[in-house]
LUMDREN-107947 format. One record per residue (C-alpha): residue in one letter; x, y, z. Coordinates in nm, 3 decimals. Each point is the difference from the previous one (the first is absolute). Last residue first. Layout:
residues N
+---------+---------+---------+---------+
! residuo !       X !       Y !       Z !
+---------+---------+---------+---------+
!       a !       X !       Y !       Z !
...
+---------+---------+---------+---------+
This chain:
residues 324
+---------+---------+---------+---------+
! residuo !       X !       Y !       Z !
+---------+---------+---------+---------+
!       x !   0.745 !   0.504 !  -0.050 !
!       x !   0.258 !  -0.216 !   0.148 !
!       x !  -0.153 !  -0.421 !  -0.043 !
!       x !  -0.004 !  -0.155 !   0.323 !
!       x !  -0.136 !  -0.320 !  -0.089 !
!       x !   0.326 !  -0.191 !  -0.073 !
!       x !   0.167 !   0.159 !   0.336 !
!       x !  -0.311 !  -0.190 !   0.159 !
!       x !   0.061 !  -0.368 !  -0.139 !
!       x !   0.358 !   0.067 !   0.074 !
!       x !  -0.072 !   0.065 !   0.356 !
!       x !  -0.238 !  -0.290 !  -0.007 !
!       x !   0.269 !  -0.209 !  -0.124 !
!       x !   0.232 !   0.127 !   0.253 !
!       x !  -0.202 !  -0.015 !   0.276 !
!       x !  -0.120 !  -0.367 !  -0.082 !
!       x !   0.375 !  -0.161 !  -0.054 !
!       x !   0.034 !   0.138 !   0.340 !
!       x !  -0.303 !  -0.112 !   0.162 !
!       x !   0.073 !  -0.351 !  -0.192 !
!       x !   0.349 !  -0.042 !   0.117 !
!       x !  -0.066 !   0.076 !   0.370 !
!       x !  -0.293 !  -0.297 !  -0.058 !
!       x !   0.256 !  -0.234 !  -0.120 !
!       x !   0.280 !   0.094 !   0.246 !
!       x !  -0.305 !  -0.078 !   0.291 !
!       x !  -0.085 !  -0.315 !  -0.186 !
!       x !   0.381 !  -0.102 !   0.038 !
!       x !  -0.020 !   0.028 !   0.334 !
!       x !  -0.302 !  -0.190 !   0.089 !
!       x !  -0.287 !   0.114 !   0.155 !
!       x !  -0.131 !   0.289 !  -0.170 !
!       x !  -0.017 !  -0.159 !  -0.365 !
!       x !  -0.052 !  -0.314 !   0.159 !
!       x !  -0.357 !   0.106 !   0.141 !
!       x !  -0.154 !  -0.004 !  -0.334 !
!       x !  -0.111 !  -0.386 !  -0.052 !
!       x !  -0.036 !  -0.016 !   0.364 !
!       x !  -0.252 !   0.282 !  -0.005 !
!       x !  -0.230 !  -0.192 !  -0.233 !
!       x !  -0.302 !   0.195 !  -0.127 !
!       x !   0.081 !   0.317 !   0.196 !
!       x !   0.348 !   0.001 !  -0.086 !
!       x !  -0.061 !  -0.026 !  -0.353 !
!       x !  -0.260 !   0.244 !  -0.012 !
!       x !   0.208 !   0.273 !   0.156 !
!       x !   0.293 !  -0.127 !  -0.260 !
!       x !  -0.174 !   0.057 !  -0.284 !
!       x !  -0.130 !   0.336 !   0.111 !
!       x !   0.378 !   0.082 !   0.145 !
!       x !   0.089 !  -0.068 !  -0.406 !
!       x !  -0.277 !   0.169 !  -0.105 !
!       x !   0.054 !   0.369 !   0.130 !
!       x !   0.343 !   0.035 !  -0.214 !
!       x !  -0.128 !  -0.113 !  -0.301 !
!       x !  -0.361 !   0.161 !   0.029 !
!       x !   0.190 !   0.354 !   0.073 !
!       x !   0.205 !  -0.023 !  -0.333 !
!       x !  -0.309 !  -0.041 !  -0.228 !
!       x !  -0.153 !   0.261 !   0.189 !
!       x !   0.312 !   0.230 !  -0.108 !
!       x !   0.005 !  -0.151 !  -0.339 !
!       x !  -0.355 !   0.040 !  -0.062 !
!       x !  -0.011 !   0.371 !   0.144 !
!       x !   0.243 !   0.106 !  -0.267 !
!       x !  -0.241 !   0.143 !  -0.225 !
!       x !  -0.181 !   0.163 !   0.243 !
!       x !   0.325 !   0.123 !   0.151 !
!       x !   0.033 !   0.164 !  -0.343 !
!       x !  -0.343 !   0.148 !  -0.022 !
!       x !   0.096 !   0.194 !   0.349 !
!       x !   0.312 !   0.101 !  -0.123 !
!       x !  -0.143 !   0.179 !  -0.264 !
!       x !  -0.273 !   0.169 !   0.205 !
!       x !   0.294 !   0.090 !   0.247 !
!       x !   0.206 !   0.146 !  -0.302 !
!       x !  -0.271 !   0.212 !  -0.149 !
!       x !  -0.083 !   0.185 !   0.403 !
!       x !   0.363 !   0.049 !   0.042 !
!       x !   0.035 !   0.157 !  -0.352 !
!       x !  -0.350 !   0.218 !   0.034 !
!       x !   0.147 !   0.164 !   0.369 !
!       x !   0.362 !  -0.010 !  -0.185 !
!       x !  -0.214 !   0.232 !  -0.280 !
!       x !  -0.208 !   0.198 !   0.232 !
!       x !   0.347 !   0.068 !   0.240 !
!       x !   0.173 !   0.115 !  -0.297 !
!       x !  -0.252 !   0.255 !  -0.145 !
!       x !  -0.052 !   0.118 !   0.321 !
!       x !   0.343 !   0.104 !   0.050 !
!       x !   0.058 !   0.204 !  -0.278 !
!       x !   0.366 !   0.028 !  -0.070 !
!       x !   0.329 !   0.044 !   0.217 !
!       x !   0.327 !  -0.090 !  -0.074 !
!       x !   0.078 !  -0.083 !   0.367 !
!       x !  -0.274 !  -0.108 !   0.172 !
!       x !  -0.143 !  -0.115 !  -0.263 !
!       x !   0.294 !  -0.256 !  -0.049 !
!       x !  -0.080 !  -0.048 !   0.404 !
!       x !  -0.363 !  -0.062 !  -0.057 !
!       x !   0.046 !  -0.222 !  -0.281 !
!       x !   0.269 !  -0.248 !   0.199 !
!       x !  -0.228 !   0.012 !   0.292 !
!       x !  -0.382 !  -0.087 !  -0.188 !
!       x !   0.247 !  -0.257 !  -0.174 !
!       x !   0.130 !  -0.188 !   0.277 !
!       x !  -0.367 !   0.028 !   0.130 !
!       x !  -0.082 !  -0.235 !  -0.270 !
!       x !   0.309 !  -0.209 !   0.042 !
!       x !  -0.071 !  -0.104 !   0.339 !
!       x !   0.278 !   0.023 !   0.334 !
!       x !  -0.314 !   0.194 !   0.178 !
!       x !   0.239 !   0.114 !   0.291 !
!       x !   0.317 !   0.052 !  -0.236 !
!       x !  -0.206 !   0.191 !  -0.256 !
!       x !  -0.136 !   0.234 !   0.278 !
!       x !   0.332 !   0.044 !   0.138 !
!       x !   0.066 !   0.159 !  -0.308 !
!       x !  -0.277 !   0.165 !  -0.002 !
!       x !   0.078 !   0.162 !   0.329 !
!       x !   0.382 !   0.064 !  -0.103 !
!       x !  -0.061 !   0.189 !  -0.345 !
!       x !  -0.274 !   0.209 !   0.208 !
!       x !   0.326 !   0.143 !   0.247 !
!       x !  -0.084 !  -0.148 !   0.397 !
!       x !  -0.152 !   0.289 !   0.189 !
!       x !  -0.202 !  -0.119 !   0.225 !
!       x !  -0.314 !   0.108 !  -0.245 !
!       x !   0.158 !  -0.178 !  -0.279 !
!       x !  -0.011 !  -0.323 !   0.239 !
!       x !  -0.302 !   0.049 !   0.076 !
!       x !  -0.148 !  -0.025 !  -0.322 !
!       x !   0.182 !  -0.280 !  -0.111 !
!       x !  -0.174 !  -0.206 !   0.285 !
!       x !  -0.309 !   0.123 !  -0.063 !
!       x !   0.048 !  -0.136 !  -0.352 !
!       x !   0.090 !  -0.303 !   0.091 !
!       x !  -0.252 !  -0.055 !   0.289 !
!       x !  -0.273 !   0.105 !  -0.254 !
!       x !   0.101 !  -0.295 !  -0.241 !
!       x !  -0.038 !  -0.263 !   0.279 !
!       x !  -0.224 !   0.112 !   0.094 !
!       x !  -0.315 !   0.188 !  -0.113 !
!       x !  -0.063 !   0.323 !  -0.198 !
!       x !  -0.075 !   0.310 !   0.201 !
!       x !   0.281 !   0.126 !   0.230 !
!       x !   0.285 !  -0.139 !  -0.154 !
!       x !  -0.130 !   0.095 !  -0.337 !
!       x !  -0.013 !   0.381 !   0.172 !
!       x !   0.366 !  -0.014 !   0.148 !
!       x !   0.109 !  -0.152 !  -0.390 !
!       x !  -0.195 !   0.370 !  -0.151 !
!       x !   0.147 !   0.207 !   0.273 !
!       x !   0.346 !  -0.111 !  -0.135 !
!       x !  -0.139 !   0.073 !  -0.419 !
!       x !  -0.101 !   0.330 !   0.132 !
!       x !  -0.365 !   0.090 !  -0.030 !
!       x !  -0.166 !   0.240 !  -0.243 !
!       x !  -0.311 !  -0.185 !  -0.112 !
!       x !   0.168 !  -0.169 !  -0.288 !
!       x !   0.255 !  -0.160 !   0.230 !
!       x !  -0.281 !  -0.202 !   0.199 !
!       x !  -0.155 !  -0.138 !  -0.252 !
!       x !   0.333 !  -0.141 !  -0.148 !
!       x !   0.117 !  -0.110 !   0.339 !
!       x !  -0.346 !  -0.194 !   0.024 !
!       x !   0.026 !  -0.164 !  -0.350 !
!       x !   0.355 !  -0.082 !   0.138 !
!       x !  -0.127 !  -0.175 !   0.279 !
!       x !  -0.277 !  -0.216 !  -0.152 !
!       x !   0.301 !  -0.098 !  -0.234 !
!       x !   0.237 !  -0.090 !   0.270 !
!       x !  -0.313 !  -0.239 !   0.196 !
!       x !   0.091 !  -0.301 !  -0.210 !
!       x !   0.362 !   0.075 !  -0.002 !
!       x !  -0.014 !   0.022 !   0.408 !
!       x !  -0.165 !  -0.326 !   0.007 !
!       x !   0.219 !  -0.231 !  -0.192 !
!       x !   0.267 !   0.192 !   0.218 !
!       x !  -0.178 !  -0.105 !   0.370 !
!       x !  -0.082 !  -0.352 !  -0.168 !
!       x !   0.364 !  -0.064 !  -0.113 !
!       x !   0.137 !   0.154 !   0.381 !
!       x !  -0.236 !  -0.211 !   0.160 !
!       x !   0.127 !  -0.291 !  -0.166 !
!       x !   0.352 !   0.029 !   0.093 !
!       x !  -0.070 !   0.103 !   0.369 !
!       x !  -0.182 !  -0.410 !  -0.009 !
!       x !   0.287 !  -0.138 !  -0.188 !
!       x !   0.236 !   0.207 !   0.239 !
!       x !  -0.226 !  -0.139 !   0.297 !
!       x !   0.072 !  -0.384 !  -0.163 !
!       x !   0.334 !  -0.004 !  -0.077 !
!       x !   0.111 !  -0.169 !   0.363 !
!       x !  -0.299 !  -0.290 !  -0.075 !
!       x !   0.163 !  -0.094 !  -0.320 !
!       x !   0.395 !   0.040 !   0.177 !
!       x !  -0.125 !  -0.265 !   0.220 !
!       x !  -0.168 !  -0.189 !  -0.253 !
!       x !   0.385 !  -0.047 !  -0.169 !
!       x !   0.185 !  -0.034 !   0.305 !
!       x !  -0.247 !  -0.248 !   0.174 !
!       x !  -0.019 !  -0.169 !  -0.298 !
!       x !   0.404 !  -0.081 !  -0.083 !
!       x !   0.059 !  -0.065 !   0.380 !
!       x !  -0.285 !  -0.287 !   0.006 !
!       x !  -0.388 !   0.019 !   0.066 !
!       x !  -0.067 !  -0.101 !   0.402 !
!       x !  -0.348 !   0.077 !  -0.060 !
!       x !  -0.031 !   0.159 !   0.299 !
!       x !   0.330 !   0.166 !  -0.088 !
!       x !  -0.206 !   0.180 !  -0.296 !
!       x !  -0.245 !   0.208 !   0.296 !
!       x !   0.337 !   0.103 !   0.158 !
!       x !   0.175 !   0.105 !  -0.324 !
!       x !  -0.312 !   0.182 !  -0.092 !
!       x !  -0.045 !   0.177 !   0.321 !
!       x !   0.380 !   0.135 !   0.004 !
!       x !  -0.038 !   0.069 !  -0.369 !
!       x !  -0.316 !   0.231 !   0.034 !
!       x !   0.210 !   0.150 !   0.326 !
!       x !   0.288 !   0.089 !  -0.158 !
!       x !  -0.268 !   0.153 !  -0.286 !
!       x !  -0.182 !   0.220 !   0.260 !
!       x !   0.356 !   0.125 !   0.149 !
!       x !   0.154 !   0.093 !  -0.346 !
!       x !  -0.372 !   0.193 !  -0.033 !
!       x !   0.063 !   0.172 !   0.277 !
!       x !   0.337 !   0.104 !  -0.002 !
!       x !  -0.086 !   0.137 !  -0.359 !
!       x !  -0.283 !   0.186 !   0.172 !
!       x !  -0.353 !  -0.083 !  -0.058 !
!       x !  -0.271 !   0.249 !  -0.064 !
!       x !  -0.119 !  -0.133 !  -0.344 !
!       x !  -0.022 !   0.245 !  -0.323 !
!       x !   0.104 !  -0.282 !  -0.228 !
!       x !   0.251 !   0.278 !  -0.188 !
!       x !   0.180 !   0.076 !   0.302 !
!       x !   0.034 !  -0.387 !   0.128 !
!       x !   0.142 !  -0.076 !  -0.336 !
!       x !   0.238 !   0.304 !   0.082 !
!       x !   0.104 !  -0.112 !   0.304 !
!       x !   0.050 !  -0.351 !  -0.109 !
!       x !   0.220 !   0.154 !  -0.322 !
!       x !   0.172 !   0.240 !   0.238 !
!       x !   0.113 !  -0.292 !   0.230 !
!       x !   0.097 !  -0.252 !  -0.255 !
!       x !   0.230 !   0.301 !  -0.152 !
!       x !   0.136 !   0.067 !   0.329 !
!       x !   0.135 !  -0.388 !   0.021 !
!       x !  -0.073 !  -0.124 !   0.379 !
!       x !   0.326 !   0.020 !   0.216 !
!       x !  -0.269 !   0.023 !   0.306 !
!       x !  -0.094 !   0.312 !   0.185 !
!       x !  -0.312 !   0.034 !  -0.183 !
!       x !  -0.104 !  -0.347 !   0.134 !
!       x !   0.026 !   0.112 !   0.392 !
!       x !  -0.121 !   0.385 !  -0.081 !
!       x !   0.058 !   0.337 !  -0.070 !
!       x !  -0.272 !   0.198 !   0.029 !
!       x !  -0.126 !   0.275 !  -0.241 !
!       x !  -0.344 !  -0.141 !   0.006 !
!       x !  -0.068 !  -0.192 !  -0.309 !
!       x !   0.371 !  -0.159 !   0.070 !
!       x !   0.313 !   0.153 !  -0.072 !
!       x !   0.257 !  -0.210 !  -0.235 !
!       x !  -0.051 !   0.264 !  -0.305 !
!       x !   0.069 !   0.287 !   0.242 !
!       x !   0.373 !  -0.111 !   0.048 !
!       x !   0.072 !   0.025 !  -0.353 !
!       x !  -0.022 !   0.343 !   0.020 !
!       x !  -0.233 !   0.134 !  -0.286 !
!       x !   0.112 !   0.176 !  -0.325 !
!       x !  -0.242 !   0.221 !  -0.148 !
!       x !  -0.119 !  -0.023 !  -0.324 !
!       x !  -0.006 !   0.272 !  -0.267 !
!       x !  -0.286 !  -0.076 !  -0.200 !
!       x !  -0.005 !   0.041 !  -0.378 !
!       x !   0.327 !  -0.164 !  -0.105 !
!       x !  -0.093 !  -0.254 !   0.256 !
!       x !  -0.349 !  -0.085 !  -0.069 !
!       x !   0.077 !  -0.125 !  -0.404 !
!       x !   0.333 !  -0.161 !   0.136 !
!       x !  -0.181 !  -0.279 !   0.243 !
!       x !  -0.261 !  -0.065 !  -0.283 !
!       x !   0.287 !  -0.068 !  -0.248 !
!       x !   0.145 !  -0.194 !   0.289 !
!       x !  -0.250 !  -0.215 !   0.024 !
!       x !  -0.127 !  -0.087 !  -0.338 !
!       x !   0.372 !  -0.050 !  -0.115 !
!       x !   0.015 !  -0.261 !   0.317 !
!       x !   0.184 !   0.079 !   0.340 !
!       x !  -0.245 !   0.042 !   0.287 !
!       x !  -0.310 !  -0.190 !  -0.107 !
!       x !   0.143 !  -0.220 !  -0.240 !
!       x !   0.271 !  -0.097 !   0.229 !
!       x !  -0.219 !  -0.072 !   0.292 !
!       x !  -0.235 !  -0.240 !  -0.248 !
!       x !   0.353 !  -0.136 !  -0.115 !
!       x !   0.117 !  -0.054 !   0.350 !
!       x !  -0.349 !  -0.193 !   0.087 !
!       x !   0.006 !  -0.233 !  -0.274 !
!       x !   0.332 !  -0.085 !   0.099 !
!       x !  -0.060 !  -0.063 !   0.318 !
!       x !  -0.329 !  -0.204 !  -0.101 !
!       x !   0.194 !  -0.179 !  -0.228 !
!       x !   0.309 !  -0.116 !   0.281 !
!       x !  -0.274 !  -0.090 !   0.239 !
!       x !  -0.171 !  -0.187 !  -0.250 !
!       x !   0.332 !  -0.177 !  -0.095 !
!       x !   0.081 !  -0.029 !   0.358 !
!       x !  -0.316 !  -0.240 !   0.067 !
!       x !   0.057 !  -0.186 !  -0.336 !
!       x !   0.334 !  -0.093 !   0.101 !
!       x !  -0.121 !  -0.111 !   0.392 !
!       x !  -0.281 !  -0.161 !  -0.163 !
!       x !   0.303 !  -0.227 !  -0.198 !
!       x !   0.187 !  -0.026 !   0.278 !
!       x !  -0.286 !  -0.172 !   0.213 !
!       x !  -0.128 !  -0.247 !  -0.270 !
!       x !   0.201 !  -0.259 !   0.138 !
!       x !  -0.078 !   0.036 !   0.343 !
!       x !   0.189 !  -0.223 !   0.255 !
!       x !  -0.096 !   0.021 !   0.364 !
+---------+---------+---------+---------+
């Protein structure tokens, strides 16, 4: 069969795969190896003297185990960043694990598209889709788990404050959040207090800390406790005023989501109605829709429209995340 169109989807297709590559390298980039970044990266390491891990130990799973996918030539930065989104979610899922859950996402995906006998071009693109889909959902639990923790910080540090003036060490203090104000906050804190009582140096614990919460709030709680650490000063004094600073900064950011909600809901309605259109399409005259899943070029038109869909609402969303 002849398709006329068919080199021109097949452009279109690899210029979305091509922008959403890119888009993704610059995001990594930014995180790892931007001004903001390393600036960050260089205020905790000329206070905290890290300690260098074996680079075998990044490629262990949750339970010390080597496994089938660990074993593979698999980048050991990719590793320690899945790892360490897994960390920060707070889910009990080894790396092996979660490789294994999102094999078998794109092994059920590819299977459920071959009933609709969609082309090469499709299959690889939704395949890929359905494969991202647990580190979409680990992704999200990590935002909600750290939106969380820097609503609760404040409560916290009103406790720590409490608890300092009535004699108690500032370790004591974290064991006694952990043990009275709720998760996911609590488990932080209890988790820094163990670790000081296993012996691991303070500088270490809330460093780890920092690395676990991965927010900029609790960046600062760290970076001030370690500066007090070592110069000294009251440490009341600070906590009240980072306590008052958190608490300012989440009101604020709270009016400016506000603000932003129109764009946001603006951006949900265009990428709901489209399957609302077609829903009522194919129930009115499924004929009239059917080609778009029946025919091959209907299938590269579809592919095209998911795509072209993910990155405008990705763009839609970068627009409404405004840094506070």
């Amino acid at each position: 069969m002849n398709y006329p169109y068919l080199v021109d989807v097949v452009l279109l297709i690899s210029l979305c795969v091509f922008l959403v590559t890119l888009i993704v390298m610059a995001s990594y980039w930014y995180q790892h190896y931007s001004s903001h970044a390393k600036s960050l990266s260089k205020r905790l390491s000329d206070i905290v003297n890290l300690r260098n891990q074996p680079d075998d130990e990044v490629v262990k799973s949750g339970d010390g185990e080597l496994v089938g996918f660990e074993k593979l030539e698999i980048s050991t930065q990719v590793m320690e960043a899945i790892r360490l989104m897994i960390l920060r979610a707070d889910v009990d899922v080894s790396v092996a694990k979660l490789l294994m859950i999102s094999l078998a996402f794109l092994a059920g995906g590819v299977l459920f598209l071959l009933t609709f006998k969609f082309g090469i071009f499709s299959l690889v693109l939704l395949g890929f889709a359905f494969a991202s889909i647990p580190f979409v959902y680990i992704k999200r639990k990590e935002q909600k788990r750290r939106a969380l923790i820097e609503k609760q910080l404040p409560e916290a540090l009103d406790f720590v404050c409490r608890s300092l003036r009535v004699g108690h060490g500032l370790a004591v203090s974290f064991g006694m959040v952990g043990d009275e104000l709720p998760n996911p906050i609590a488990k932080e804190f209890k988790s820094v207090f163990e670790e000081i009582n296993f012996g691991l140096p303070f500088n270490e614990a809330m460093t780890n800390f920092a690395v676990r919460a991965n927010s900029a709030d609790v960046n600062f709680l760290v970076v001030g406790l370690l500066i007090q650490r070592e110069s000294g000063g009251n440490l009341i004094a600070l906590l009240e005023n980072l306590s008052k600073t958190v608490r300012d900064r989440t009101i604020f950011a709270g009016k400016v989501r506000v603000l932003a909600s129109e764009g946001k809901y603006s951006g949900i309605l265009l990428s709901v109605l489209p399957f609302l259109i077609a829903g009522a399409l194919t129930a009115v005259n499924p004929n009239y829709m059917s080609k778009l899943w029946s025919t091959e070029s209907g299938q590269h038109l579809v592919a095209f429209s998911l795509v072209m869909m993910a990155l405008g609402g990705f763009w839609m969303w970068k627009l409404t995340k405004i840094r506070v």
